[in-house]
ZAVO-775279 format. One line per 2 residues: number of its first residue (from 1); their letters; for each residue x, y, z of C-alpha. Coordinates in nm, 4 decimals. Example, Ala and Ser with C-alpha at 12.3 -4.5 7.8 and 13.67 -1.06 7.14 Angstrom:
# residues 2
1	AS	1.2300:-0.4500:0.7800 ~ 1.3670:-0.1060:0.7140
# end
This chain:
# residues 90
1	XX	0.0672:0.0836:5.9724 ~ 0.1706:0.3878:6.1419
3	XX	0.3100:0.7108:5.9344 ~ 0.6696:0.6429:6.1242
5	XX	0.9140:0.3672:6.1145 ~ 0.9745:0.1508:6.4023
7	XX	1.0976:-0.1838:6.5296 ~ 0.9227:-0.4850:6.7018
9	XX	1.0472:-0.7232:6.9622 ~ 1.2256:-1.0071:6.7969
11	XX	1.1248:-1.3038:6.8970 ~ 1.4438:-1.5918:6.9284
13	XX	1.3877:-1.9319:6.9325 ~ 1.6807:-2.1739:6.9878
15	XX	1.5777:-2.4124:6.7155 ~ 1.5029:-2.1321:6.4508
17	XX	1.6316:-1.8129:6.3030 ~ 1.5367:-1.5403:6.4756
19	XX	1.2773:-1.2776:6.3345 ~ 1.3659:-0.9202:6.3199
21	XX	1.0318:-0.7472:6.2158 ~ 1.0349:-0.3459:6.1197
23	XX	0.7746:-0.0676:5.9341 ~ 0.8968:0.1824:5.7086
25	XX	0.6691:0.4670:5.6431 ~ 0.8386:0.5495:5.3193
27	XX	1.1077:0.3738:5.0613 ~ 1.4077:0.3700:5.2380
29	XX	1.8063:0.2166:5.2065 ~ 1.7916:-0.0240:5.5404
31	XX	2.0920:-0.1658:5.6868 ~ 2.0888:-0.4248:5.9716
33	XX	2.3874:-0.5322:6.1664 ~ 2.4557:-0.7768:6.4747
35	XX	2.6834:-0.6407:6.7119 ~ 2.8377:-0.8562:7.0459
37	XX	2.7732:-0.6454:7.3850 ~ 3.1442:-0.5351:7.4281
39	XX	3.0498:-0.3821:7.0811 ~ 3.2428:-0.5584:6.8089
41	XX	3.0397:-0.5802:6.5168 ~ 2.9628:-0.9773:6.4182
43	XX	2.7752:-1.0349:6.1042 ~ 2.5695:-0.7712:5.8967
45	XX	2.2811:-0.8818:5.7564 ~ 2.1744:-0.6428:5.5101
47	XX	2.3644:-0.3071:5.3976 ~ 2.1906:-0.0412:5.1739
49	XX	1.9275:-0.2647:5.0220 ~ 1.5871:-0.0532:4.8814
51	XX	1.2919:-0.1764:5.0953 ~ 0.9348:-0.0298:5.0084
53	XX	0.7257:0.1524:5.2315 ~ 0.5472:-0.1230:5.4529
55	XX	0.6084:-0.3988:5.6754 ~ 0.9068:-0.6134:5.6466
57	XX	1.0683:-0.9151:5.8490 ~ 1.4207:-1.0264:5.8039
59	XX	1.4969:-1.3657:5.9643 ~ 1.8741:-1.3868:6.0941
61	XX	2.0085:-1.7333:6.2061 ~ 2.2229:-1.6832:6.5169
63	XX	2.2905:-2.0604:6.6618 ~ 2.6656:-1.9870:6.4870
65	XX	2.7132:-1.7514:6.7292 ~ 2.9496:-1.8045:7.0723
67	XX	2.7584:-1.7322:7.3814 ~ 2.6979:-1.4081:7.4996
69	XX	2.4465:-1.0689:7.4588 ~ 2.4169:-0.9659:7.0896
71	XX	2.2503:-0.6375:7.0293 ~ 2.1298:-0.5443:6.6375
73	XX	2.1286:-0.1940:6.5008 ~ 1.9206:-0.1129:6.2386
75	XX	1.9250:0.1874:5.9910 ~ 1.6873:0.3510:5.7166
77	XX	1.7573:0.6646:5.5361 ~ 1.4713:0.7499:5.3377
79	XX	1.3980:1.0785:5.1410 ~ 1.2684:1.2545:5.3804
81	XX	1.3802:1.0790:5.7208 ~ 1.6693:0.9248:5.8377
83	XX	1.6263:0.6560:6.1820 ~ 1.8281:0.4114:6.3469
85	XX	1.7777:0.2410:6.6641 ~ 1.9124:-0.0781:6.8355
87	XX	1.7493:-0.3776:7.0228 ~ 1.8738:-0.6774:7.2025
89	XX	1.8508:-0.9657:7.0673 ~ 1.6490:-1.2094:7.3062
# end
């Protein structure tokens, strides 16, 4: 694992939840949320939980969802960092 946090591709399957894998360089609050491509937030999946420094997969269910583009944003706030980014989904 790299000193730095970062996302991977998730990887959607129809059939299954879909895997939303991330690395934290350091112990971190980590909030993940689903957001619709016109922007309205959907579901959030985790909000201020304590994750250890590491690798970490969170596996989010999505065939409740109506058809469309969803997006998630995910955020960590460690001591000494603070990142956020956001991925499509598919």
């Amino acid at each position: 694992m790299k000193n730095e946090f970062r996302t991977r591709l998730n990887y959607p399957d129809p059939f299954k939840p879909t895997g939303i894998e991330f690395d934290l360089p350091e112990t971190a609050l980590v909030t993940v949320k689903i957001f619709h491509n016109d922007g309205q937030e959907v579901k959030t999946i985790i909000e201020n939980e304590n994750y250890s420094a590491g690798q970490h997969k969170l596996s989010v269910n999505i065939e409740s969802f109506y058809g469309g583009n969803y997006v998630y944003r995910i955020t960590a706030k460690g001591e000494r960092h603070e990142f956020s980014e956001t991925r499509r989904i598919g």
